[in-house]
ROVOPA-950040 format. One line per field, with one value per atom (N, C-alpha, C, O): residue in three letters; chain; x, y negated, z negated. Coordinates in pm, 1 decimal, always signed. Each point is the difference from the previous one (the first is absolute). Layout:
r = ala_...
c = A_...
c1 = X_...
c2 = Y_...
c3 = Z_...
***
This chain:
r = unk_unk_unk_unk_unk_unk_unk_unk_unk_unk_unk_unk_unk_unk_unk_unk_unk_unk_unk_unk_unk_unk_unk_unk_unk_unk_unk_unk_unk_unk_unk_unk_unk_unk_unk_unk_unk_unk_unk_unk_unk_unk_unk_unk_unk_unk_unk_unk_unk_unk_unk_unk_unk_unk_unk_unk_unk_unk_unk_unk_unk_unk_unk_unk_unk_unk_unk_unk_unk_unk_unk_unk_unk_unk_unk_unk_unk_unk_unk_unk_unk_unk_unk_unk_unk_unk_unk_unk_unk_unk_unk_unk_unk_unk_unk_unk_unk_unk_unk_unk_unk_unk_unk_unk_unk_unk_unk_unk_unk_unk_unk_unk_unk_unk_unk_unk_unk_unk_unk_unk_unk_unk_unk_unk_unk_unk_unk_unk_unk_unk_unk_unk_unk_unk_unk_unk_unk_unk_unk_unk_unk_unk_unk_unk_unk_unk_unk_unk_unk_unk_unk_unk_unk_unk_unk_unk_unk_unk_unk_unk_unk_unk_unk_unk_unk_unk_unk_unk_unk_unk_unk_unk_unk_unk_unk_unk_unk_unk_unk_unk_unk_unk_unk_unk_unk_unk_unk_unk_unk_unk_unk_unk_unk_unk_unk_unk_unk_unk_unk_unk_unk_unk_unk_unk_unk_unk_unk_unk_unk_unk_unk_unk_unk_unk_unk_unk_unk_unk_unk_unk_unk_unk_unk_unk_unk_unk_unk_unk_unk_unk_unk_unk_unk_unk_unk_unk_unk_unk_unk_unk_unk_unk_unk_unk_unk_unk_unk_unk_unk_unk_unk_unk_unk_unk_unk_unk_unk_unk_unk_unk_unk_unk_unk_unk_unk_unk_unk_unk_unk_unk_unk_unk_unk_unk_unk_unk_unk_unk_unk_unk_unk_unk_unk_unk_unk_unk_unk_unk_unk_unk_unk_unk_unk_unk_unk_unk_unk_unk_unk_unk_unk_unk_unk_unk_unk_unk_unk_unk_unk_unk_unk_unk_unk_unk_unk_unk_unk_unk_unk_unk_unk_unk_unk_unk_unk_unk_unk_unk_unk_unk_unk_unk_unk_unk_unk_unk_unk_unk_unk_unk_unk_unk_unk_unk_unk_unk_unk_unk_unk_unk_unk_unk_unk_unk_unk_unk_unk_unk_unk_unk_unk_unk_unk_unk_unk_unk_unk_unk_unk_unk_unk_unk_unk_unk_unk_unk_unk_unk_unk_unk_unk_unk_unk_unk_unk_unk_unk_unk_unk_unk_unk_unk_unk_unk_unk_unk_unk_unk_unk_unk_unk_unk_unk_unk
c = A_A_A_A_A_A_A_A_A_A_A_A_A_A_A_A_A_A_A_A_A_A_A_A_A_A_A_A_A_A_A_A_A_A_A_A_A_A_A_A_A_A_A_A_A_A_A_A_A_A_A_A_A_A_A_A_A_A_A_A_A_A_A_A_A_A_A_A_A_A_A_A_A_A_A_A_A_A_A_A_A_A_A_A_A_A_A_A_A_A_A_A_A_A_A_A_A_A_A_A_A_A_A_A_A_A_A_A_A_A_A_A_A_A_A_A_A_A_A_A_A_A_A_A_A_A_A_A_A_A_A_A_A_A_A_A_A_A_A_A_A_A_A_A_A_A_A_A_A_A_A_A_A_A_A_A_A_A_A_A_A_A_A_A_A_A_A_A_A_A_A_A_A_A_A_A_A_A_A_A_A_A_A_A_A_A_A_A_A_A_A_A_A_A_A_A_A_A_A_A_A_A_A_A_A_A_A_A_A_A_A_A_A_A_A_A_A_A_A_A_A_A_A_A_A_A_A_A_A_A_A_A_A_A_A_A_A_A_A_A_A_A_A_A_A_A_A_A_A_A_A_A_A_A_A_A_A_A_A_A_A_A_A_A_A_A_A_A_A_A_A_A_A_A_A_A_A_A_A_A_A_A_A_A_A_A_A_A_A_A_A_A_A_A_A_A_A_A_A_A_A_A_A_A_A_A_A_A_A_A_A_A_A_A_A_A_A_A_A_A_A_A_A_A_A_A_A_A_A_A_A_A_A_A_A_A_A_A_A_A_A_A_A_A_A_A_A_A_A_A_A_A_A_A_A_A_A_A_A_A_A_A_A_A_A_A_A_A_A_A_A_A_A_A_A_A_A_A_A_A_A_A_A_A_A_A_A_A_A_A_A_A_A_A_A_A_A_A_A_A_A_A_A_A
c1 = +1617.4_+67.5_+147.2_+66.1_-19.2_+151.1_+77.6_-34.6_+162.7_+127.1_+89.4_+5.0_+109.5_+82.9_+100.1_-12.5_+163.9_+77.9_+136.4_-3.9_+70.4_+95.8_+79.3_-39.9_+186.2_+94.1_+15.7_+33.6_-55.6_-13.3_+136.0_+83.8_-90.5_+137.4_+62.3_-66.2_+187.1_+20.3_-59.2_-22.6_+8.0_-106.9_+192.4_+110.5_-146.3_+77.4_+50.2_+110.4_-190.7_+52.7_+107.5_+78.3_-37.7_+78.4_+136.7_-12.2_+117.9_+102.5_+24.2_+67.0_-121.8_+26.0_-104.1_-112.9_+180.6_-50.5_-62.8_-13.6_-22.3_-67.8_-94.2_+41.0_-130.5_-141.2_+12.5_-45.9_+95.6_+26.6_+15.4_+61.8_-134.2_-3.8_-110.1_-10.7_-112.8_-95.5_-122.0_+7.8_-93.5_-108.2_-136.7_-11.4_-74.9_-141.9_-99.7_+11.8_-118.5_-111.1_-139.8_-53.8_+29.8_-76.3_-136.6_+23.7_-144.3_-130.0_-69.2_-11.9_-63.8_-62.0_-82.9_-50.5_-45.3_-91.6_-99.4_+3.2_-129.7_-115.6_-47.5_+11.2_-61.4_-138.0_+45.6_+118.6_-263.7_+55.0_-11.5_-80.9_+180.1_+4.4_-61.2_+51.2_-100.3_-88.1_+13.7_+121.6_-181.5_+108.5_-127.2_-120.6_+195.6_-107.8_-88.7_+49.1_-165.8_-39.5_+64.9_+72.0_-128.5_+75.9_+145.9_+34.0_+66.5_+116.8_+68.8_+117.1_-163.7_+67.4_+100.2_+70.7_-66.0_+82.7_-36.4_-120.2_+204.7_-29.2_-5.3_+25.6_-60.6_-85.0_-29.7_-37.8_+65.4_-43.2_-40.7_+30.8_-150.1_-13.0_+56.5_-46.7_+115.1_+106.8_+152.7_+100.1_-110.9_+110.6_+111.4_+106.1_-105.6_+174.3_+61.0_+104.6_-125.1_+58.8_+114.3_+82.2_-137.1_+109.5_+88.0_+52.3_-45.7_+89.0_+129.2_-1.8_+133.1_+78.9_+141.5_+55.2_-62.1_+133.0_+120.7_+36.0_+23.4_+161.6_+70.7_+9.2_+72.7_+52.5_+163.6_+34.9_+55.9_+69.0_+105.3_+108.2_-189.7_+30.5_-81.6_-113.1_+139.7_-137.5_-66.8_-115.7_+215.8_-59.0_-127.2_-97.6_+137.5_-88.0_-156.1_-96.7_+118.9_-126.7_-61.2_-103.7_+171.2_-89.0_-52.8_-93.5_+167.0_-89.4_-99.4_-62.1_+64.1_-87.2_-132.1_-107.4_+140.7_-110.4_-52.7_-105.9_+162.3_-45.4_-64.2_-68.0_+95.5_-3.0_-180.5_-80.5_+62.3_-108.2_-102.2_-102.6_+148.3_-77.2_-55.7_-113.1_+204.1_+34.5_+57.7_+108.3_-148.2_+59.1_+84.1_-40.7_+193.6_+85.8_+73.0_+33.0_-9.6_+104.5_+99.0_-28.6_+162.0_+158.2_+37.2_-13.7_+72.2_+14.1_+187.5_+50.6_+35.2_+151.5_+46.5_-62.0_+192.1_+16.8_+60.1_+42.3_-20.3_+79.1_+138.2_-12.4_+119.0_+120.4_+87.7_+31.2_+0.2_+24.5_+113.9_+66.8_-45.8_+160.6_+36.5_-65.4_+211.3_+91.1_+118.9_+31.4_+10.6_+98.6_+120.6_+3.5_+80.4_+131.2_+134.3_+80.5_-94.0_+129.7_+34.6_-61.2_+210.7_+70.3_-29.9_-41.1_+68.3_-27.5_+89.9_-57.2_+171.0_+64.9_-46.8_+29.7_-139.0_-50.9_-113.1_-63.6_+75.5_-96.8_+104.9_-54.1_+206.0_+66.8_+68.6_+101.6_-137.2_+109.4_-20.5_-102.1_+172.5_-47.9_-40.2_-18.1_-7.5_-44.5_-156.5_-64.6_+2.3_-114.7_-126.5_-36.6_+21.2_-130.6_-139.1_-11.7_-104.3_-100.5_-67.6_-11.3_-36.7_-83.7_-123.2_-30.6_-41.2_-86.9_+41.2_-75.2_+219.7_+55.8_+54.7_+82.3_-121.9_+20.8_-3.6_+19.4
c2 = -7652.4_+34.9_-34.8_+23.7_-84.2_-32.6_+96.6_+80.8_-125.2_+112.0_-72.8_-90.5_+110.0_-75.8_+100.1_+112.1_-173.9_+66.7_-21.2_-118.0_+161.7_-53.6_+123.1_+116.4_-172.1_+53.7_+10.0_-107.8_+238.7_-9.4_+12.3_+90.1_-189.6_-53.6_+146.3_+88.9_-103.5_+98.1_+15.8_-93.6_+262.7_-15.3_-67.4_+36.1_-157.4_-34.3_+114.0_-17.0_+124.0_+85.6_+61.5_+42.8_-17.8_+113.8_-104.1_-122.5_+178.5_-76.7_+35.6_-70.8_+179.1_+41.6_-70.9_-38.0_+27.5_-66.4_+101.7_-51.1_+229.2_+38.4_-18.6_-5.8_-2.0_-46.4_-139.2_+2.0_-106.8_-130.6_+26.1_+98.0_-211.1_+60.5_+40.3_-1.8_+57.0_+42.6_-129.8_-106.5_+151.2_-123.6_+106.0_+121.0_-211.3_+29.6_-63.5_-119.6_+192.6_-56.3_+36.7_+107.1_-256.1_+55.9_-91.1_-120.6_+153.3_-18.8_-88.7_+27.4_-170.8_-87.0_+28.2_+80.6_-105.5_+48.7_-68.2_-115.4_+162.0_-76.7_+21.6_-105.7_+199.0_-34.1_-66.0_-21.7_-20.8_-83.1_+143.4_+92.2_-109.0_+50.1_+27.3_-81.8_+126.5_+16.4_+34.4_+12.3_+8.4_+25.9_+124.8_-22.1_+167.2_+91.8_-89.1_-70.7_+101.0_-32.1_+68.6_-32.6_+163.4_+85.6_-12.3_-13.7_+19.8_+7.1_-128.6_-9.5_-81.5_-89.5_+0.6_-99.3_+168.5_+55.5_-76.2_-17.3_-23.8_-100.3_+159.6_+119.3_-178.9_+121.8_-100.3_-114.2_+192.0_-65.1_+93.1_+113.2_-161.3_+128.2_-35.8_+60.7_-129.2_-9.0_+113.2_-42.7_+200.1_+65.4_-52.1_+14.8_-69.6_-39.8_-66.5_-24.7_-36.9_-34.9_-15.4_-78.3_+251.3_+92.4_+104.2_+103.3_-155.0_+56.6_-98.5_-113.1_+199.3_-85.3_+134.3_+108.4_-208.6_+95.3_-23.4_-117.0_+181.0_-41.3_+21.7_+114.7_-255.5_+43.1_-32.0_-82.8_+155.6_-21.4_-127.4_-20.1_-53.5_-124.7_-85.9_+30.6_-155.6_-118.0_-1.3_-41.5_+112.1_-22.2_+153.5_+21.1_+26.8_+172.3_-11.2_+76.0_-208.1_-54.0_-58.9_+45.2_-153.1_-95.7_+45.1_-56.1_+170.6_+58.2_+114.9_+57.1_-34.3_+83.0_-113.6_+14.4_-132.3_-69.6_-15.9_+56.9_-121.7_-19.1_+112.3_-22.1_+132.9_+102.7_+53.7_+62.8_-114.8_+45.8_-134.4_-1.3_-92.6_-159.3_-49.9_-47.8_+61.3_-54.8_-141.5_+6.9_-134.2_-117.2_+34.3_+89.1_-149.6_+14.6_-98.5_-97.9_+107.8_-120.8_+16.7_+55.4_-68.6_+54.0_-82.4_-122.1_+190.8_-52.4_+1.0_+102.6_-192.7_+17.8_+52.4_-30.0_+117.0_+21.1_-108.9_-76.1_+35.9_-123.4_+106.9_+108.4_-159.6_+3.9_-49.1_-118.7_+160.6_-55.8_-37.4_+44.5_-160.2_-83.9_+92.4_+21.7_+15.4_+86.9_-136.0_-87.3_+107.5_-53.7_+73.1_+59.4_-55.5_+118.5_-70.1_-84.0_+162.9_-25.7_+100.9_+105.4_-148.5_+128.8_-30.3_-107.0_+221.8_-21.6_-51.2_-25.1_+8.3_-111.7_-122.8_-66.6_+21.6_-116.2_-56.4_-104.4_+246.4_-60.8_-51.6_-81.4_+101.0_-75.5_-81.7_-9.3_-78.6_-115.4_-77.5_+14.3_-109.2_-111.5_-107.6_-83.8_+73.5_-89.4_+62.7_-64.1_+155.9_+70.6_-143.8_-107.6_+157.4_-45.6_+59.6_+106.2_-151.5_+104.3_+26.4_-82.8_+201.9_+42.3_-113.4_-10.8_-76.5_-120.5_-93.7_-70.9_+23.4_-107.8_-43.8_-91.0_+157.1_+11.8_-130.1_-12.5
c3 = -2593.2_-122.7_+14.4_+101.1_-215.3_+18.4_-94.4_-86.2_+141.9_-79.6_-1.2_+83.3_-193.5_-53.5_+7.4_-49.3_+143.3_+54.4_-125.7_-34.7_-9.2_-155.3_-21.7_+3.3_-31.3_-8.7_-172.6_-48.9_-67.1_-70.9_-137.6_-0.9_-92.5_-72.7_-94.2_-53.5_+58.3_-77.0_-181.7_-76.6_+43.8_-130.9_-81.5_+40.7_-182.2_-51.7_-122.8_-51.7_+11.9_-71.8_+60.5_-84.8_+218.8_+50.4_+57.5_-2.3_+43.9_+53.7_+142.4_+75.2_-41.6_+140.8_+97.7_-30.9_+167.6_+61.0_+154.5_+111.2_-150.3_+65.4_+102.2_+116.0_-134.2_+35.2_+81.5_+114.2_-154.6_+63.9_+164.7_+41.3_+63.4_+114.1_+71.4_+122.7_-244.3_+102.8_-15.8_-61.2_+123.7_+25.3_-32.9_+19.0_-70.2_-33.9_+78.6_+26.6_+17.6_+61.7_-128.7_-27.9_-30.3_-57.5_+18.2_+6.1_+2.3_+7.5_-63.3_-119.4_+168.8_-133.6_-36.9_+78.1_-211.8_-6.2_+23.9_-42.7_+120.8_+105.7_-130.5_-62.0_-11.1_-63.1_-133.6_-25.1_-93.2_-123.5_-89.2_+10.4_-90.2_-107.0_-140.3_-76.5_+39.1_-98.2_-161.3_-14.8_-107.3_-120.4_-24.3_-11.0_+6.6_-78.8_-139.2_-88.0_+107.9_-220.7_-101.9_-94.3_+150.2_-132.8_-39.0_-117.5_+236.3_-84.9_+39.3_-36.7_+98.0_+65.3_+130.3_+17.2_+40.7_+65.8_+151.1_+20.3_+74.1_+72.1_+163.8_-16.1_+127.9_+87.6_+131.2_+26.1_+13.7_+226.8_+35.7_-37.4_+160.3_+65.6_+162.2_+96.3_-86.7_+55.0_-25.7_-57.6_+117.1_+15.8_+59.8_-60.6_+160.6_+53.6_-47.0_+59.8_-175.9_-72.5_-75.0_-47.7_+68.1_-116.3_+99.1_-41.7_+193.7_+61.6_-21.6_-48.5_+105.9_-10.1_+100.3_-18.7_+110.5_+150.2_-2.0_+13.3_-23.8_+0.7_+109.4_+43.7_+39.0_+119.2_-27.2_-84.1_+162.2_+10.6_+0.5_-55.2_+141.3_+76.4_+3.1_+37.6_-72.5_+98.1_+88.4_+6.8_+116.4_+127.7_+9.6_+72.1_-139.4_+4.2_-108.2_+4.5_-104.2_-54.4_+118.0_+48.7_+1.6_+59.2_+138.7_+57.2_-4.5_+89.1_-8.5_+89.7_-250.9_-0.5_-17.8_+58.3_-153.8_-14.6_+141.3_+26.6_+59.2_+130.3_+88.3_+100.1_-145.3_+129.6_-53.3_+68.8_-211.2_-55.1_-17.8_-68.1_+134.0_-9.3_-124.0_-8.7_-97.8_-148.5_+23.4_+58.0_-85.7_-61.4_-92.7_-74.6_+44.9_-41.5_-54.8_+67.1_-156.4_-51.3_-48.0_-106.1_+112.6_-11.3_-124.8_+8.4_-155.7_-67.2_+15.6_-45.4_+96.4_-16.4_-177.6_-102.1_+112.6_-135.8_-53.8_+87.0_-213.1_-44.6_-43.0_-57.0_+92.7_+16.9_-186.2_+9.7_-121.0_-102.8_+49.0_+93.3_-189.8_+51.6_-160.8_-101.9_+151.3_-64.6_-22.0_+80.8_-203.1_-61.4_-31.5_-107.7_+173.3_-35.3_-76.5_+40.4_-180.8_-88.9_-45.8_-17.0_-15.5_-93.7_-139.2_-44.7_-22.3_-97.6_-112.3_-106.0_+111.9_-32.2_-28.3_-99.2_+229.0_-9.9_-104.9_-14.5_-57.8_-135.0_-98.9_-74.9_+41.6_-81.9_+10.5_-68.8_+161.8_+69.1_-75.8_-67.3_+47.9_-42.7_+11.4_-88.3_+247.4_+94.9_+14.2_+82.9_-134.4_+94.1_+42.1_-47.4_+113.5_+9.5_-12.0_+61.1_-129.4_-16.4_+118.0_+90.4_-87.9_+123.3_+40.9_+118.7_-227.0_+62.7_+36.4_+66.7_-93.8_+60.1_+112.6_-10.1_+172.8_+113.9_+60.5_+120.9
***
Protein backbone atom coordinates (compact mmCIF):
# COMPACT_ATOMS: atom_id res chain seq x y z
CA UNK A 1 0.00 0.00 0.00
CA UNK A 2 1.34 3.42 -0.84
CA UNK A 3 1.14 6.93 0.84
CA UNK A 4 1.56 10.23 -0.41
CA UNK A 5 3.81 12.43 1.71
CA UNK A 6 2.59 16.58 0.79
CA UNK A 7 3.00 19.69 2.27
CA UNK A 8 -0.52 21.20 2.15
CA UNK A 9 -1.27 24.96 0.25
CA UNK A 10 -2.67 27.56 2.12
CA UNK A 11 -6.92 27.58 2.10
CA UNK A 12 -7.24 30.91 -0.50
CA UNK A 13 -10.27 32.22 1.50
CA UNK A 14 -8.13 33.10 4.63
CA UNK A 15 -4.91 35.44 4.66
CA UNK A 16 -3.12 33.94 7.49
CA UNK A 17 -0.51 31.78 7.04
CA UNK A 18 -1.04 29.49 10.30
CA UNK A 19 -1.17 26.05 9.48
CA UNK A 20 1.56 26.32 6.59
CA UNK A 21 4.51 24.00 7.61
CA UNK A 22 2.97 20.85 8.47
CA UNK A 23 3.04 17.70 6.25
CA UNK A 24 0.34 15.03 5.58
CA UNK A 25 0.66 11.36 5.24
CA UNK A 26 -2.12 10.36 3.40
CA UNK A 27 -3.19 6.77 2.12
CA UNK A 28 -3.99 5.60 -1.71
CA UNK A 29 -6.78 4.04 -2.36
CA UNK A 30 -6.17 0.04 -3.13
CA UNK A 31 -9.66 -0.80 -3.78
CA UNK A 32 -12.12 0.54 -6.96
CA UNK A 33 -14.67 2.65 -6.17
CA UNK A 34 -18.11 2.19 -6.72
CA UNK A 35 -21.43 4.62 -7.32
CA UNK A 36 -24.44 3.73 -4.68
CA UNK A 37 -27.88 3.14 -7.18
CA UNK A 38 -30.11 4.74 -5.06
CA UNK A 39 -28.60 7.98 -4.42
CA UNK A 40 -25.63 7.98 -6.48
CA UNK A 41 -23.27 8.47 -4.08
CA UNK A 42 -19.75 7.14 -4.90
CA UNK A 43 -18.24 4.36 -1.79
CA UNK A 44 -14.86 2.10 -1.24
CA UNK A 45 -14.49 -0.46 0.84
CA UNK A 46 -11.21 0.52 1.04
CA UNK A 47 -11.08 2.55 4.75
CA UNK A 48 -7.53 4.08 4.69
CA UNK A 49 -8.36 6.04 2.53
CA UNK A 50 -10.02 8.35 4.51
CA UNK A 51 -7.15 8.53 6.97
CA UNK A 52 -5.09 11.41 6.78
CA UNK A 53 -1.70 12.20 9.69
CA UNK A 54 -0.33 15.27 10.26
CA UNK A 55 3.38 15.63 11.05
CA UNK A 56 5.18 18.21 12.04
CA UNK A 57 8.05 17.91 9.74
CA UNK A 58 9.08 15.87 6.62
CA UNK A 59 11.53 14.07 8.23
CA UNK A 60 8.84 12.80 11.14
CA UNK A 61 6.39 11.70 7.92
CA UNK A 62 8.94 9.88 6.18
CA UNK A 63 10.03 7.99 9.06
CA UNK A 64 6.98 7.16 10.13
CA UNK A 65 6.26 5.88 6.54
CA UNK A 66 9.37 3.84 6.84
CA UNK A 67 9.29 2.71 10.37
CA UNK A 68 5.75 1.17 9.34
CA UNK A 69 7.05 -0.23 5.69
CA UNK A 70 4.65 2.15 3.62
CA UNK A 71 6.01 3.11 -0.01
CA UNK A 72 6.11 6.72 -0.12
CA UNK A 73 6.24 9.40 -2.38
CA UNK A 74 7.25 13.10 -1.33
CA UNK A 75 5.25 15.65 -2.96
CA UNK A 76 7.76 19.17 -2.66
CA UNK A 77 5.49 22.30 -1.93
CA UNK A 78 5.47 24.75 -4.94
CA UNK A 79 6.87 27.95 -3.70
CA UNK A 80 4.50 31.07 -5.46
CA UNK A 81 6.76 33.65 -7.07
CA UNK A 82 5.63 36.91 -5.23
CA UNK A 83 5.77 40.15 -7.05
CA UNK A 84 6.41 43.14 -4.66
CA UNK A 85 5.08 46.78 -5.46
CA UNK A 86 4.02 49.85 -3.91
CA UNK A 87 1.18 51.00 -4.48
CA UNK A 88 1.94 54.01 -6.14
CA UNK A 89 2.94 51.73 -8.78
CA UNK A 90 -0.54 51.43 -10.04
CA UNK A 91 -0.45 55.28 -11.21
CA UNK A 92 2.71 55.72 -12.94
CA UNK A 93 2.74 56.35 -16.03
CA UNK A 94 5.25 54.13 -17.17
CA UNK A 95 3.38 50.93 -15.51
CA UNK A 96 3.72 47.96 -16.86
CA UNK A 97 0.94 45.27 -16.76
CA UNK A 98 1.30 42.39 -14.53
CA UNK A 99 1.35 39.89 -18.00
CA UNK A 100 3.95 41.68 -19.59
CA UNK A 101 7.11 40.19 -17.81
Amino acid sequence: MGVRIYSPSKNPLQSGRGKLGRWVLEFDSAGAKSTEPLMGWTSSTDTSSQIKLTFDDKEAAIAYAEKNGLEYVVQEPKTPKRIIRAYSDNFTYTRREPWSH
